[in-house]
N, C-alpha and C positions, 0 to 999 in steps of 0.2 A: 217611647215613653208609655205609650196603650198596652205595649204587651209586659213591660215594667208591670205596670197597675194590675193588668190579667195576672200576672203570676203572683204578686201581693196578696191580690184578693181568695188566688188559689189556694194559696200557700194559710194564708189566715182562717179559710173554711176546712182546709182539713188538720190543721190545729182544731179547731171547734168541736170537728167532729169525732177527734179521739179524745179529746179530753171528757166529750160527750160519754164514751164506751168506756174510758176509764173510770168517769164517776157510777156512771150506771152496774159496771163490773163491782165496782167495793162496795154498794150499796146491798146489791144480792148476797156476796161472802157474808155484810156485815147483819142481813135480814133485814132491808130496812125499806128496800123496793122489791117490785113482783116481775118475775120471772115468766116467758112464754116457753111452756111445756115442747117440744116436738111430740109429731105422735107419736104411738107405739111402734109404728111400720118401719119409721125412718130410726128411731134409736136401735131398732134389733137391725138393723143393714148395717147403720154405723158400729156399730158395736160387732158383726161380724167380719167386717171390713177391717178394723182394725186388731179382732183376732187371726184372722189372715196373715197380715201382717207379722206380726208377733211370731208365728211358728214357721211360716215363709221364709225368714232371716233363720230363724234358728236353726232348720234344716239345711239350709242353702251352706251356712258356715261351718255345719257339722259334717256333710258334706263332701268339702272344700278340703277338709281336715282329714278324711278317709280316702281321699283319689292321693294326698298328697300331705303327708307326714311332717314334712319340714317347715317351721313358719318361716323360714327365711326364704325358701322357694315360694311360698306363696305370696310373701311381700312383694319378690322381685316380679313374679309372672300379672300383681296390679299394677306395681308401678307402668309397666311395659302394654296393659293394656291402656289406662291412663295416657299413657302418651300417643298411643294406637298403633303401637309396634309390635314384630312378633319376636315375641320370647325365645332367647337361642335354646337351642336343644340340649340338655345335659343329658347323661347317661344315667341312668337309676338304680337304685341298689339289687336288685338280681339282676340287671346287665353288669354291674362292678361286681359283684358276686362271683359270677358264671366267667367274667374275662379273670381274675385273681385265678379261680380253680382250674381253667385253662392252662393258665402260664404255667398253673404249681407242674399240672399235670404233665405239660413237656420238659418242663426242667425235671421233673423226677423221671421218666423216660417214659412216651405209650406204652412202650413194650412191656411195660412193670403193669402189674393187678390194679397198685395204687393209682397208677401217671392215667392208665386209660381210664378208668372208673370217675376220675377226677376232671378229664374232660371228657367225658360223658356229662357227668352232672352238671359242668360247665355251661357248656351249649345248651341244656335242659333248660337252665335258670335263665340264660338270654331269651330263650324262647317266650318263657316267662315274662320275662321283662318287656319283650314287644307286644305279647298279650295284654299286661297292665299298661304301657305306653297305649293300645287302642281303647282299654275298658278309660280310659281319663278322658281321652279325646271325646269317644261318643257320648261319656256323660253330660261333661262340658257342655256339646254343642244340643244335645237332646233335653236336656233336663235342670243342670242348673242358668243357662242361658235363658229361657223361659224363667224361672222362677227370679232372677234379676233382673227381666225385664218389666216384670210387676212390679218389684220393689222403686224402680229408679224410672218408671215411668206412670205405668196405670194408678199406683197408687200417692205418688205423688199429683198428680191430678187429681187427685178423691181430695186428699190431706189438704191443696190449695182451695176447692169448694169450700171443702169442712170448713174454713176458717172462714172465708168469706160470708157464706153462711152465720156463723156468729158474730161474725159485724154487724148484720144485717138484724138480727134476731135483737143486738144489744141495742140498735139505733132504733126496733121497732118499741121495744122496752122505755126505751129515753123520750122517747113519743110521747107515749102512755102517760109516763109521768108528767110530762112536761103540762100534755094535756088536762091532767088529773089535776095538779094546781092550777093553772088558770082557771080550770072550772070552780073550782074553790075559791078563787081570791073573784070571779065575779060575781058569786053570793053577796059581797060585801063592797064592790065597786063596779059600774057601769061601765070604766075606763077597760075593763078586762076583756068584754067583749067581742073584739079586735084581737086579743092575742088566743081566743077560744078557738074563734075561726081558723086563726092562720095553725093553729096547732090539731085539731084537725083535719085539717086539709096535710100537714104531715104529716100525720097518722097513716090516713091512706096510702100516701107515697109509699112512706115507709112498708107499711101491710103489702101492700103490693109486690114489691123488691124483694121482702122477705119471701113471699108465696113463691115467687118465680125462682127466686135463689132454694127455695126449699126442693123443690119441681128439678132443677138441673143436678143436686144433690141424691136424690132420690135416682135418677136413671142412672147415673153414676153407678151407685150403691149399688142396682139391682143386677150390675153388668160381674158383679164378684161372683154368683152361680159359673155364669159361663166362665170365669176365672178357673175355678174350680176342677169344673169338667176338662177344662184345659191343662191342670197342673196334674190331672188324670190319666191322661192319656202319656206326657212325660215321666210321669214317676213308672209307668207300664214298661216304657222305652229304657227306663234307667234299669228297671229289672231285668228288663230281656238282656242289657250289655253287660249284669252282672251275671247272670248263668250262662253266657257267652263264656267269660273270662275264665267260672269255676270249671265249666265244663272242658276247656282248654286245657288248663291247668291239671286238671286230674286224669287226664287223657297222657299229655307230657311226663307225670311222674308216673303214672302207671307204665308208659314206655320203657321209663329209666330203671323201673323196678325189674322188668321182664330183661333188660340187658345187664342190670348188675348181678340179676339172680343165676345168669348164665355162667357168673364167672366162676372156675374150682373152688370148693373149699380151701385146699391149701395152696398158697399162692406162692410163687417163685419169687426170689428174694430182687431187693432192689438193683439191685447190679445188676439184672436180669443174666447173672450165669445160671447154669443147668445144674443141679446139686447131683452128686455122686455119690451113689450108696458107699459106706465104708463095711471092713470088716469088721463084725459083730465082735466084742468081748465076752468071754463065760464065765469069768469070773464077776462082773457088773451085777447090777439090778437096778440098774435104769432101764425106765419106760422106754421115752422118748429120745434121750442121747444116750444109752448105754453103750451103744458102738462110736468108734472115733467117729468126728468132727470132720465132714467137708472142707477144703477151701474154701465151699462158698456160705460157709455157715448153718447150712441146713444140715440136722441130723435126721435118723431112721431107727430105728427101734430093734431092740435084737429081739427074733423070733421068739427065744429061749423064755426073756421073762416077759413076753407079752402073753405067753400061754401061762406062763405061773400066775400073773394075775387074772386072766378070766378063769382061772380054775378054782383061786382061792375063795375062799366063806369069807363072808363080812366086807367091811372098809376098810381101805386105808389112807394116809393122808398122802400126796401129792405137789410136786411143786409143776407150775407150769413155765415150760421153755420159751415161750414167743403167743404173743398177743395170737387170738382167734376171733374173728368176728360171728357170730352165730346168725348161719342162713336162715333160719325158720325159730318159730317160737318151742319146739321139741328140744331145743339144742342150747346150750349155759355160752354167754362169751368168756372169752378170759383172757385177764392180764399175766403178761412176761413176770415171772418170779413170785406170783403170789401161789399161796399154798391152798389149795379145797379136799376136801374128799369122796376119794371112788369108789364105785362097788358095781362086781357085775350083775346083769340083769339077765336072766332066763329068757332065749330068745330072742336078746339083741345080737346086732352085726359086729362081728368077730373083730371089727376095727374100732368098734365102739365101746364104750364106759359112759356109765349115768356116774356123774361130777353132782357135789352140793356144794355150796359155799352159803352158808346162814339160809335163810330161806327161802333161797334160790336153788335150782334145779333145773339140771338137762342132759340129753347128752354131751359127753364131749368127743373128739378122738385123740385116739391111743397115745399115737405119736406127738402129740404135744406136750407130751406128761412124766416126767421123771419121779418116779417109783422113791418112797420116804422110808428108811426105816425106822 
């Protein structure tokens, strides 16, 4: 029954005492009671404290959104921390990339230009992809794992002060007032004197409680420098993982570059048969097929009107035989069957033609090219 009574009476005083912070809180909105100021030391901590805050979340999430593109993997990988599990491992888009281009590459066969070139790029792009699989890990654990640890602990600590603080600040406030009418109402009655004292003597309490809850708020506050310096040295750590990663990366394509630039200009056809010169036609003026047709679909150029056209003045228009990929920026690509125009150049290589199409330009070569008339 005594501990009944104890919790009653508990239960009944802090009823009081918020109803206390509630009236005292609308009387300030409403202007009608006085406010205790904090000083200037503790509102610019609070107030940088809670810009901390503010851009700590918003980096952390933007982040979050740059290691890792998909909101549905990010969902899954909190839920999973959330439960304190680890996240299975999925494969990532330049690993799904680089295995696709792999598979294309043997189903179209190594031995083909296209099949190796494709698992080249392949395996490039996995490479890739374990380079990004490390640049996430190390950010993760260097950089945003700090920066969430403020959020979901240091500063929730501040944020529980804070408030406590303002209870403390409205019950010193509720004081004041309380005090401020008795002192008034015993102008006019002796009976008051008694409630002067005991309010008071809350005053002080209260003052007191506030000073001390100010004081624990304050070392709080002041420990966000060192925050700072601390989210310093991470975001350092986060740069280093990310010139890791570029430096990787462009190391990797530069590789792929140096092995695809190896490969001939004109490449052997997919079936990987050996193409067979035919004999030349004299009556033709084809470029590039004016002699018969291979089996294996590659044509060759009759001598005859390759020299008529490096001889001839001017343009003329051209169709081209089969796609070219252009090794260097000197040199035009071109598509199967579309038509551009040639003209020789003084000085260029005997296999060669400067090709226009609108205003583009480059070399092309010969043999790609069937002669318009």
């Amino acid at each position: 029954m005594n501990i009944m009574d104890f919790n009653v009476k508990k239960l009944a005083a802090d009823a009081g005492t918020f109803l206390s912070r509630a009236v005292q809180f609308t009387e300030e909105k409403l202007g009608q009671a006085e406010k205790t100021e904090l000083d200037a030391h503790l509102e610019n901590l609070l107030s940088k404290a809670e810009c901390t805050k503010i851009w700590t979340e918003k980096i952390m999430k933007q982040t979050e959104v740059l290691l890792q593109p998909n909101p549905n993997a990010r969902i899954e990988e909190f839920v999973y921390e959330k439960l304190d599990r680890k996240a299975p491992t999925r494969i990532n888009n330049p690993e799904l990339l680089g295995q696709y281009m792999i598979d294309a590459g043997t189903e179209f066969g190594p031995g083909t230009a296209y099949g190796n070139a494709l698992i080249k790029c392949g395996e490039t792009q996995k490479r890739i992809g374990t380079a990004d699989r490390e640049l996430i890990q190390t950010s993760a654990l260097n950089f945003l794992t700090p920066l969430r640890n403020f959020i979901e602990g240091d500063y929730k600590t501040i944020a529980k002060e804070r408030k406590l603080l303002q209870n403390k600040r409205l019950d010193l406030d509720a004081a004041k007032t309380r005090l401020k009418k008795a002192k008034a109402a015993e102008t006019r009655a002796s009976i008051w004197a008694e409630e002067v004292t005991k309010s008071e003597q809350e005053l002080r309490i209260t003052q007191s409680e506030f000073d001390r809850q100010a004081e624990i708020t304050r070392l709080l506050l002041e420990g966000i420098s060192s925050t700072h310096a601390h989210h310093l040295r991470c975001l350092n750590d986060f740069v280093e993982a990310q010139m890791t990663y570029y430096a990787q990366c462009y190391q990797y394509m530069l590789d792929l570059q140096k092995q695809l630039g190896s490969f001939p200009s004109s490449y052997h056809c997919n079936n990987n048969q050996t193409p067979v010169a035919p004999i030349p036609s004299a009556s033709s003026n084809v470029i590039g097929s004016s002699a018969l047709t291979s089996t294996s679909g590659l044509v060759i150029a009759s001598p005859s009107n390759l020299i008529d056209l490096k001889e001839c003045s001017g343009s003329r228009k051209a169709r081209v035989l089969y796609d070219y990929d252009a090794a260097n920026s000197s040199e035009l690509s071109l598509l199967a069957d579309e038509v551009i125009t040639v003209f020789s150049v003084v000085g260029m290589d005997s296999d060669w033609l400067m090709g226009e199409r609108g205003n583009q330009k480059g070399r092309v070569p010969i043999t790609y090219l069937e002669l318009l008339n």
